[in-house]
Each structure stands twice: as structure tokens, then as C-alpha cells.
ROLOLO-133051 format. One record per residue: x, y, z of N, C-alpha, C, CB in turn; residue in three letters; residue number from 1. Coordinates in steps of 0.02 Angstrom, whole numbers, m for minus. Glycine has a CB too. Example, Ala and Ser with C-alpha at 12.3 -4.5 7.8 and 13.67 -1.06 7.14 Angstrom:
residues 2
> n_u / n_v / n_w / ca_u / ca_v / ca_w / c_u / c_v / c_w / cb_u / cb_v / cb_w / residuo / num
> 660 / m284 / 390 / 615 / m225 / 390 / 660 / m165 / 390 / 565 / m224 / 452 / ala / 1
> 642 / m112 / 354 / 684 / m53 / 357 / 645 / 2 / 394 / 704 / m30 / 286 / ser / 2
This chain:
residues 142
> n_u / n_v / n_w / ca_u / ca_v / ca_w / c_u / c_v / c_w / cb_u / cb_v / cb_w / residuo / num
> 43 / m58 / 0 / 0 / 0 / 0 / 45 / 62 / 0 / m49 / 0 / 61 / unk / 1
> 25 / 100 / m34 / 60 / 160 / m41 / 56 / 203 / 21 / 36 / 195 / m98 / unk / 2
> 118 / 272 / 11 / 70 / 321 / 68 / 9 / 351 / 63 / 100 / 376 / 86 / unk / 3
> 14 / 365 / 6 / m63 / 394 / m25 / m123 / 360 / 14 / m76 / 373 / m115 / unk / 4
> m128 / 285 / m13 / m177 / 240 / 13 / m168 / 252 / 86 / m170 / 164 / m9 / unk / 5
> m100 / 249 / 142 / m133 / 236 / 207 / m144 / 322 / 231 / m77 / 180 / 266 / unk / 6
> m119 / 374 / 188 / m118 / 433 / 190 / m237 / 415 / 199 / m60 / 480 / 104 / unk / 7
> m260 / 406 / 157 / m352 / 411 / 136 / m356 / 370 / 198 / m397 / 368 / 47 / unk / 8
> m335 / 317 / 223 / m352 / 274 / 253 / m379 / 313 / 343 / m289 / 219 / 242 / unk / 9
> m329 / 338 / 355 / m301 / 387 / 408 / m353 / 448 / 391 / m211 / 408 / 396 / unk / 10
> m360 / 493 / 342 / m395 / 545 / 348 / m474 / 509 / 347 / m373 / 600 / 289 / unk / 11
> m513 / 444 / 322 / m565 / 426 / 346 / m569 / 404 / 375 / m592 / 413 / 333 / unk / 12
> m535 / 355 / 430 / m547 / 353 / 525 / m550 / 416 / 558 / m482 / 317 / 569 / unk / 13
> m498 / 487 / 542 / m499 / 527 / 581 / m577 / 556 / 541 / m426 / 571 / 588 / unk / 14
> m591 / 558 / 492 / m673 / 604 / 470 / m729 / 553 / 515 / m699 / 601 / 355 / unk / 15
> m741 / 504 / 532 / m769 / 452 / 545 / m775 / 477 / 626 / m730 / 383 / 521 / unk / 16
> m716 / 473 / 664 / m702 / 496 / 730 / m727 / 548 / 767 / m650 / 507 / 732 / unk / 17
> m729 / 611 / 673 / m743 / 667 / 695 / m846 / 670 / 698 / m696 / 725 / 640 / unk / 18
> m842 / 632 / 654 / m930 / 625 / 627 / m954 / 587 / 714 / m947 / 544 / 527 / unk / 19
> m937 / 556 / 736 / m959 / 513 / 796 / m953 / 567 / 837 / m915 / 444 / 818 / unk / 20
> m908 / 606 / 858 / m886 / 647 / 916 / m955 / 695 / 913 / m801 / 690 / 905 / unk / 21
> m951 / 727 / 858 / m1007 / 776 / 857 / m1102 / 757 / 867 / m992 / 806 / 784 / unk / 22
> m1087 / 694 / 873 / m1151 / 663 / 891 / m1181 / 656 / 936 / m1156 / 621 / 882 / unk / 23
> m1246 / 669 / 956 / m1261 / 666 / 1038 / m1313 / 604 / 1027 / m1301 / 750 / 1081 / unk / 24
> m1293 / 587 / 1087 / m1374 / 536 / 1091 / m1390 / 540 / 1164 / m1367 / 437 / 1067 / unk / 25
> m1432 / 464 / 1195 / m1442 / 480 / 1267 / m1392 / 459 / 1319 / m1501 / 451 / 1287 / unk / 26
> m1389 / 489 / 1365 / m1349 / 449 / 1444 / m1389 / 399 / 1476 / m1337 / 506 / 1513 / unk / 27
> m1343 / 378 / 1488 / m1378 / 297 / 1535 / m1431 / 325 / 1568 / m1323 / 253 / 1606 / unk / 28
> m1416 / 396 / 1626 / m1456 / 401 / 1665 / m1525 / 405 / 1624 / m1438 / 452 / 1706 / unk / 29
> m1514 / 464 / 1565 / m1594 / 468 / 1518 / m1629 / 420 / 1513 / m1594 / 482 / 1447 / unk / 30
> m1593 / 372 / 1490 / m1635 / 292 / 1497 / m1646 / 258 / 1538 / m1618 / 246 / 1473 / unk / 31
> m1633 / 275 / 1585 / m1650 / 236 / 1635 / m1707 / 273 / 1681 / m1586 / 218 / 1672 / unk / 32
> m1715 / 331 / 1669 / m1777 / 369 / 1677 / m1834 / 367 / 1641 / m1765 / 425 / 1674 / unk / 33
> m1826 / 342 / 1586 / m1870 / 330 / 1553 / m1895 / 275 / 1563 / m1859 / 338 / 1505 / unk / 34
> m1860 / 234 / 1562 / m1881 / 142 / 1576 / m1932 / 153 / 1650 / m1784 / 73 / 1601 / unk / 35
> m1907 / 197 / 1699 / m1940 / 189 / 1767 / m2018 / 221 / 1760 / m1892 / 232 / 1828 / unk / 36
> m2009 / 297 / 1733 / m2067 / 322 / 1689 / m2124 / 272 / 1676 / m2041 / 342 / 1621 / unk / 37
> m2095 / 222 / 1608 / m2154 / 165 / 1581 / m2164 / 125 / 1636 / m2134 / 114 / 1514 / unk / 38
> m2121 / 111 / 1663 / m2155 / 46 / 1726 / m2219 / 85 / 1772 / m2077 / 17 / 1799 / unk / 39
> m2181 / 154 / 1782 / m2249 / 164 / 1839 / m2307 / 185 / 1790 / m2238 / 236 / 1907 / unk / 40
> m2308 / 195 / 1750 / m2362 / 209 / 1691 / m2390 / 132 / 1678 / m2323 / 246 / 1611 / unk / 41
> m2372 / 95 / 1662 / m2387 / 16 / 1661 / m2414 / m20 / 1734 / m2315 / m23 / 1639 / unk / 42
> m2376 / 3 / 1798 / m2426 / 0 / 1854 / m2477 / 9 / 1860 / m2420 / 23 / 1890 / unk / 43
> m2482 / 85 / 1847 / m2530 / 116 / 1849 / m2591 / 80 / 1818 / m2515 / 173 / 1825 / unk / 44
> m2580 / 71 / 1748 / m2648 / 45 / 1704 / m2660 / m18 / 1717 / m2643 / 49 / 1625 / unk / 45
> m2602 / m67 / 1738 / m2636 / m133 / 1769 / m2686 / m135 / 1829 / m2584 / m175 / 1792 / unk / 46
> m2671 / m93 / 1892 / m2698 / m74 / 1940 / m2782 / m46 / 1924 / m2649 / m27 / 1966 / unk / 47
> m2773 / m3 / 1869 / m2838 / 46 / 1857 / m2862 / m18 / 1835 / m2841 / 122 / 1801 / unk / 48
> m2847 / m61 / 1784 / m2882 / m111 / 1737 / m2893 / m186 / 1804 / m2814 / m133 / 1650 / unk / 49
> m2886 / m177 / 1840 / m2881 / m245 / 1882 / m2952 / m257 / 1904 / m2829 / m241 / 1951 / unk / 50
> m2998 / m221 / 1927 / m3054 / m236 / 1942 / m3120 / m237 / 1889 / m3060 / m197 / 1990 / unk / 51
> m3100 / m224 / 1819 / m3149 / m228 / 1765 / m3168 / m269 / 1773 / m3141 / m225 / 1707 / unk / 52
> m3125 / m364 / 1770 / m3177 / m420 / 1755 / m3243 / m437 / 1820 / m3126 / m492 / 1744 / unk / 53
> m3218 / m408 / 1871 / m3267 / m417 / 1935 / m3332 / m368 / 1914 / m3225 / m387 / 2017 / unk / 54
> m3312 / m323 / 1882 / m3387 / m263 / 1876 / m3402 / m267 / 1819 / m3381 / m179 / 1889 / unk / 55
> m3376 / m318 / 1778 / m3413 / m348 / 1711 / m3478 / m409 / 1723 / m3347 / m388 / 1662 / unk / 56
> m3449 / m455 / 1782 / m3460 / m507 / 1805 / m3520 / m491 / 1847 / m3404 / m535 / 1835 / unk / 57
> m3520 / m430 / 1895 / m3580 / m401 / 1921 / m3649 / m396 / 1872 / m3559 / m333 / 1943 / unk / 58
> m3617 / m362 / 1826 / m3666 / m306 / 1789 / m3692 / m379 / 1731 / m3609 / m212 / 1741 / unk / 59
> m3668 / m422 / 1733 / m3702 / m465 / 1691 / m3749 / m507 / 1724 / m3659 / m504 / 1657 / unk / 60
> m3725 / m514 / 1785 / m3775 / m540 / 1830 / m3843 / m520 / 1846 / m3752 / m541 / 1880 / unk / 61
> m3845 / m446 / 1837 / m3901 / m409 / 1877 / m3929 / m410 / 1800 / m3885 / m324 / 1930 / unk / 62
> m3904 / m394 / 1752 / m3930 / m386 / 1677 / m3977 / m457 / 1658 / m3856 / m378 / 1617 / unk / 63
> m3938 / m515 / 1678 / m3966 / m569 / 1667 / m4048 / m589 / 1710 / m3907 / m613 / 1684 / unk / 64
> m4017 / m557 / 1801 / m4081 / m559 / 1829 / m4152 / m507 / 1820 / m4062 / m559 / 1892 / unk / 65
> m4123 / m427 / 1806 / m4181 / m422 / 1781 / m4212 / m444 / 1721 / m4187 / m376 / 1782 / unk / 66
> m4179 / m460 / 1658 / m4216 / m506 / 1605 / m4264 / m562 / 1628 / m4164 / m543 / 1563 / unk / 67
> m4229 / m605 / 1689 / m4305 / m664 / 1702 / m4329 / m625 / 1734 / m4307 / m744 / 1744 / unk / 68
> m4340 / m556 / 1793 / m4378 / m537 / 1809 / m4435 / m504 / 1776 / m4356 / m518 / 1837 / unk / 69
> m4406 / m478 / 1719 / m4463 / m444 / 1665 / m4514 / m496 / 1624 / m4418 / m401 / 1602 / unk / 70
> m4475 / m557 / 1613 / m4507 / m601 / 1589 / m4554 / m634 / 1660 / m4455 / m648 / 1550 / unk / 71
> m4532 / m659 / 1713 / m4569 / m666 / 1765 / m4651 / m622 / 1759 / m4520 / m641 / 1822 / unk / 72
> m4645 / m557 / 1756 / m4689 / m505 / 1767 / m4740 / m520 / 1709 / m4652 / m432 / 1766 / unk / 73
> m4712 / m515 / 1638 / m4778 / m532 / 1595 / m4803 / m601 / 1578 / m4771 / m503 / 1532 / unk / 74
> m4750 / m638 / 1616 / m4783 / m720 / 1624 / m4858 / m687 / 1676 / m4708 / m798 / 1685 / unk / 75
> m4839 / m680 / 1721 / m4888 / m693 / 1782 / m4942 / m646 / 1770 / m4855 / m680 / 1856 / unk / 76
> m4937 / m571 / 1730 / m4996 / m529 / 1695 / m5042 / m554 / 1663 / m4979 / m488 / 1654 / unk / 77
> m5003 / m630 / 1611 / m5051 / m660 / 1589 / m5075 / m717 / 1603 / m5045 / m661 / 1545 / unk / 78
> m5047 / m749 / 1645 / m5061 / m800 / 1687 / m5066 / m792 / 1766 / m5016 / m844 / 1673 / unk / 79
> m5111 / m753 / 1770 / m5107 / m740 / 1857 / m5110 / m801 / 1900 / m5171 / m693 / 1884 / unk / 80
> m5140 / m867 / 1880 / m5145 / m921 / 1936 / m5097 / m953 / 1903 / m5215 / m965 / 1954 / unk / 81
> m5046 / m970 / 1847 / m5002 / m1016 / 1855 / m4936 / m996 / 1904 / m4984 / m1035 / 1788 / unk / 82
> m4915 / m1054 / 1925 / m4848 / m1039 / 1939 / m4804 / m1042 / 1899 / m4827 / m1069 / 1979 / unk / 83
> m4748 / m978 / 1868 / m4703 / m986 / 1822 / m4634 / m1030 / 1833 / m4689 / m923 / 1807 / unk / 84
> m4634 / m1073 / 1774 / m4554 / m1124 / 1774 / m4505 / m1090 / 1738 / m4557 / m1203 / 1731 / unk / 85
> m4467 / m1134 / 1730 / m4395 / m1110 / 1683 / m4439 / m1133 / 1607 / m4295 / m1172 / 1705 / unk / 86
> m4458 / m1193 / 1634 / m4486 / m1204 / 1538 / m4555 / m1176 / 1521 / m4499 / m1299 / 1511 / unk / 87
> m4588 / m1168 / 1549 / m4660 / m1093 / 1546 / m4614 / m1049 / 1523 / m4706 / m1053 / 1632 / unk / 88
> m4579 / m1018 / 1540 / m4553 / m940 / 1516 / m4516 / m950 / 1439 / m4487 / m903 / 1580 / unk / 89
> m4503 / m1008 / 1450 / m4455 / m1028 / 1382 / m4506 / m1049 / 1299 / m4403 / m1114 / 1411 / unk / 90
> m4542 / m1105 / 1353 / m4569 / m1136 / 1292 / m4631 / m1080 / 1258 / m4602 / m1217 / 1316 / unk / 91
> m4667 / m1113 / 1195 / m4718 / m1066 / 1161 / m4779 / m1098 / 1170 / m4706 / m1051 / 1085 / unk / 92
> m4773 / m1115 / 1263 / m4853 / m1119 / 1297 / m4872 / m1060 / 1322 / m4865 / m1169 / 1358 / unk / 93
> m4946 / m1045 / 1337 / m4949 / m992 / 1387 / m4938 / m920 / 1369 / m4903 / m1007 / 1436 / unk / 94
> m4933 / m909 / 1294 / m4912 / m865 / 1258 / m4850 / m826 / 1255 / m4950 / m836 / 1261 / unk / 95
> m4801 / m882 / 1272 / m4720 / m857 / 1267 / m4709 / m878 / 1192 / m4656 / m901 / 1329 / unk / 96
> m4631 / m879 / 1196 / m4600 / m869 / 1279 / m4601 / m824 / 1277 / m4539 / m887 / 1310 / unk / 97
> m4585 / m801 / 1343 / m4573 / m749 / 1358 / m4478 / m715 / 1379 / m4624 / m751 / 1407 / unk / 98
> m4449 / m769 / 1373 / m4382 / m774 / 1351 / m4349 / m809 / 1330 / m4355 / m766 / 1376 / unk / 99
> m4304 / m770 / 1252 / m4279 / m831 / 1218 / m4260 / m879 / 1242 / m4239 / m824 / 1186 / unk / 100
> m4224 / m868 / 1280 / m4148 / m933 / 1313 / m4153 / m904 / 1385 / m4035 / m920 / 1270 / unk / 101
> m4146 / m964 / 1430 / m4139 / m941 / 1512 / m4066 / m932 / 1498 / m4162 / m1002 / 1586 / unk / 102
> m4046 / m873 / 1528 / m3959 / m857 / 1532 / m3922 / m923 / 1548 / m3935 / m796 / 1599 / unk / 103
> m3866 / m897 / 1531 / m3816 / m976 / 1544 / m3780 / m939 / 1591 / m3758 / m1020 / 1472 / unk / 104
> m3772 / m1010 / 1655 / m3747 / m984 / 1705 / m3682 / m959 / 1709 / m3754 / m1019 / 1745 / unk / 105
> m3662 / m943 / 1723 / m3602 / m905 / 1735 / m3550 / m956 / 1791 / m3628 / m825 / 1770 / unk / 106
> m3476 / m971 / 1800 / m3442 / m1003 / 1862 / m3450 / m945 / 1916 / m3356 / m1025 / 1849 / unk / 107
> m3475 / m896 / 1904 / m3484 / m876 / 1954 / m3567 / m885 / 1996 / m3459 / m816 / 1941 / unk / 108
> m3601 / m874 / 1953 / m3687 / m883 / 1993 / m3703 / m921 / 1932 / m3750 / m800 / 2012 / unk / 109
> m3786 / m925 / 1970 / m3825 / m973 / 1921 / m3906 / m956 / 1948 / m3798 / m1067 / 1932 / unk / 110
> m3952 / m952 / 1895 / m4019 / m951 / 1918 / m4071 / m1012 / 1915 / m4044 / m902 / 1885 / unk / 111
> m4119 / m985 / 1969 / m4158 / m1049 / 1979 / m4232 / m1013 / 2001 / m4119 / m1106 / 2046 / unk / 112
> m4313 / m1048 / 2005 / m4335 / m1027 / 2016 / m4366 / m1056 / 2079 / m4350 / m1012 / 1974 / unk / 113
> m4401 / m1013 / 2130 / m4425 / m1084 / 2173 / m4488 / m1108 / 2182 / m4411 / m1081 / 2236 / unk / 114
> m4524 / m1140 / 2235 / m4568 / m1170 / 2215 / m4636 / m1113 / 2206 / m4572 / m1228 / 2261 / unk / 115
> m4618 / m1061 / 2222 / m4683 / m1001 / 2212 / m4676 / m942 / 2155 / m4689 / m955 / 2287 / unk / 116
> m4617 / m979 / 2103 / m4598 / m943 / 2041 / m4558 / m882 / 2050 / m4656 / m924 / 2005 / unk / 117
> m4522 / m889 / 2096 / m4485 / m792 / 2114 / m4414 / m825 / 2112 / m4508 / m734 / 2219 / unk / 118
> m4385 / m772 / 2075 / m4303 / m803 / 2058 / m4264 / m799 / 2108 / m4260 / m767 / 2003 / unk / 119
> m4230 / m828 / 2098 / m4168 / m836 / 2165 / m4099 / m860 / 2103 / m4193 / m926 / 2247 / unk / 120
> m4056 / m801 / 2139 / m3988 / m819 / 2116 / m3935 / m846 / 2162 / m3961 / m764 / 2088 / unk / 121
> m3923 / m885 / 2142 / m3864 / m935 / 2196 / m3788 / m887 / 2173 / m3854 / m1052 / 2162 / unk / 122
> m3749 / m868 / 2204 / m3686 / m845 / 2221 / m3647 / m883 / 2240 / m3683 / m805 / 2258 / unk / 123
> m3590 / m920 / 2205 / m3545 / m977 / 2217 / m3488 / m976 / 2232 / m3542 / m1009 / 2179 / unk / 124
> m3442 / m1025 / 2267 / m3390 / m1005 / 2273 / m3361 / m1092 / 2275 / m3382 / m949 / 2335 / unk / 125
> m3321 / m1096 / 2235 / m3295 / m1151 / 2199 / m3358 / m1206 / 2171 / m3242 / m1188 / 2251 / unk / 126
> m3416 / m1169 / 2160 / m3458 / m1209 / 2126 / m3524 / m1236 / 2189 / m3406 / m1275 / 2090 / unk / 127
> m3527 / m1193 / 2243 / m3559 / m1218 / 2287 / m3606 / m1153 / 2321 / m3509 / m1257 / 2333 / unk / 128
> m3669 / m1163 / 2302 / m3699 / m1107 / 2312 / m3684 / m1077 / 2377 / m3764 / m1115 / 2304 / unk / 129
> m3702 / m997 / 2380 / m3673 / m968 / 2445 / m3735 / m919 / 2475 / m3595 / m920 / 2428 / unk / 130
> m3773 / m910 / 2430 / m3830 / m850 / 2441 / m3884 / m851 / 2392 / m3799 / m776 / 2435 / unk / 131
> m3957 / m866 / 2407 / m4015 / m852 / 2358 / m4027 / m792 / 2380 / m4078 / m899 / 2358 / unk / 132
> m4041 / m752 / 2319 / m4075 / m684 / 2321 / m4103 / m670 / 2250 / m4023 / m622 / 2343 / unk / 133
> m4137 / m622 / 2259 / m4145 / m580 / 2196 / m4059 / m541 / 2152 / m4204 / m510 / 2231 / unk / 134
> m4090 / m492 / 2091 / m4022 / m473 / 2072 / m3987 / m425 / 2112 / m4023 / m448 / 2009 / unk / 135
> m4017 / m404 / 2160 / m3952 / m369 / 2210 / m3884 / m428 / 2228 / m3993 / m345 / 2300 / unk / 136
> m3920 / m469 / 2241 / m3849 / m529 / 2271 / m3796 / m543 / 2231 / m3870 / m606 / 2286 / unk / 137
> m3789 / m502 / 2168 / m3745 / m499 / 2098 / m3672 / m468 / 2144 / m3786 / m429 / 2019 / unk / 138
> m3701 / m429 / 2181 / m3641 / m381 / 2207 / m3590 / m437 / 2247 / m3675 / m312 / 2268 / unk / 139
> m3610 / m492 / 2247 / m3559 / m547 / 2292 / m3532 / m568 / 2244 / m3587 / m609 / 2338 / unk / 140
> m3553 / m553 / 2177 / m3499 / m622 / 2113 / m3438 / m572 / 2095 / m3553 / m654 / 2006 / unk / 141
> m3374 / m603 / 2106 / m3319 / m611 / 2064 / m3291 / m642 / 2002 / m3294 / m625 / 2091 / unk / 142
């Protein structure tokens, strides 16, 4: 190699050297402020988001119980002496139904009616009823 050649060789490491020097980017610390930044921002929204599936789980419950309750109501308007079933409200006797499909229970509750046609929702906990009520007792499902 000539001098010439290591002469170019030498002036583009030192242009190269000079191009890098004049460059800014971030400091550790910047990044590492930032990284801490997203975590508590990512806390944050797990925390805010943590109790949705419980007040989804509510609100479907009480949604589900007033539906047989409404159906309950114009069963018995038009049938004042029967006692209403799960399959009265369902089937197309009696001039129903009066609801498409009885809700599907949920692992968390489940409905039932009893022997004087007034709903009762069971509230469970590993699959073992815990409470009959009306749809207020929604407020116990997780």
C-alpha cells in the first residue's frame, strides 16, 4: 500500500471519529428514567384495569336477573294463577315465551326458580352455592 492509500485510510478514520464525536445521543441516566417512567405508567394501568372483570361479572348478573324478572312479570300478567317455570317462560305455551334462552350460568352464579316462581340467584364459590336472592346478590360475584 502506498502512502497515498494509508495517507485516505487515516484521513477517513480521523473524518469518521470526527462524525461520531459531534453526535449526541442519550446517557444511561436518560434511559434509565425513562424505563422507570413506563413501569410506573404500566402499574398504573394494570392497577386501574384490575377490577374490570369483577364489575363486568356483576353487571351481567343483575342484567341477566332483571331479564327473568321482566319475563317473570308478563308471564304472571297473563297467567295470574299459574306458577311460572324455567320451561313456561321458555317454551311457546302460555303465550311465550317470554324469554328466548334462560341465561347460561355463569362459574360464578346461576339461576333458579322456586317453588312459588320468584327467582333466586345462587352466588358460588368453587361451585357451591353461597346466597339465594334476587339481582341485588350480583354484588357478591367475582
Amino acid at each position: 500500500m502506498s502512502n497515498t492509500g494509508l495517507f485516505a485510510a487515516y484521513r477517513r478514520i480521523v473524518e469518521r471519529k470526527a462524525l461520531a464525536e459531534g453526535e449526541e445521543g442519550f446517557t444511561l441516566i436518560e434511559l434509565l428514567i425513562v424505563i422507570v417512567v413506563l413501569g410506573i405508567l404500566a402499574a398504573v394501568v394494570v392497577f386501574a384495569l384490575g377490577g374490570i372483570t369483577g364489575k363486568s361479572a356483576v353487571a351481567a348478573c343483575q342484567a341477566d336477573g332483571n331479564t327473568i324478572e321482566t319475563a317473570l312479570a308478563a308471564f304472571s300478567a297473563q297467567n295470574p294463577t299459574v306458577t311460572p317455570t324455567e320451561a313456561l317462560l321458555t317454551g311457546n305455551t302460555d303465550g311465550g315465551p317470554y324469554i328466548q334462552s334462560w341465561p347460561s350460568n355463569a362459574p360464578h352464579y346461576y339461576y333458579s326458580l322456586d317453588g312459588t316462581g320468584k327467582l333466586q340467584i345462587a352466588t358460588t364459590t368453587g361451585g357451591t352455592p353461597i346466597a339465594y336472592a334476587g339481582p341485588d346478590s350480583c354484588a357478591g360475584v367475582s
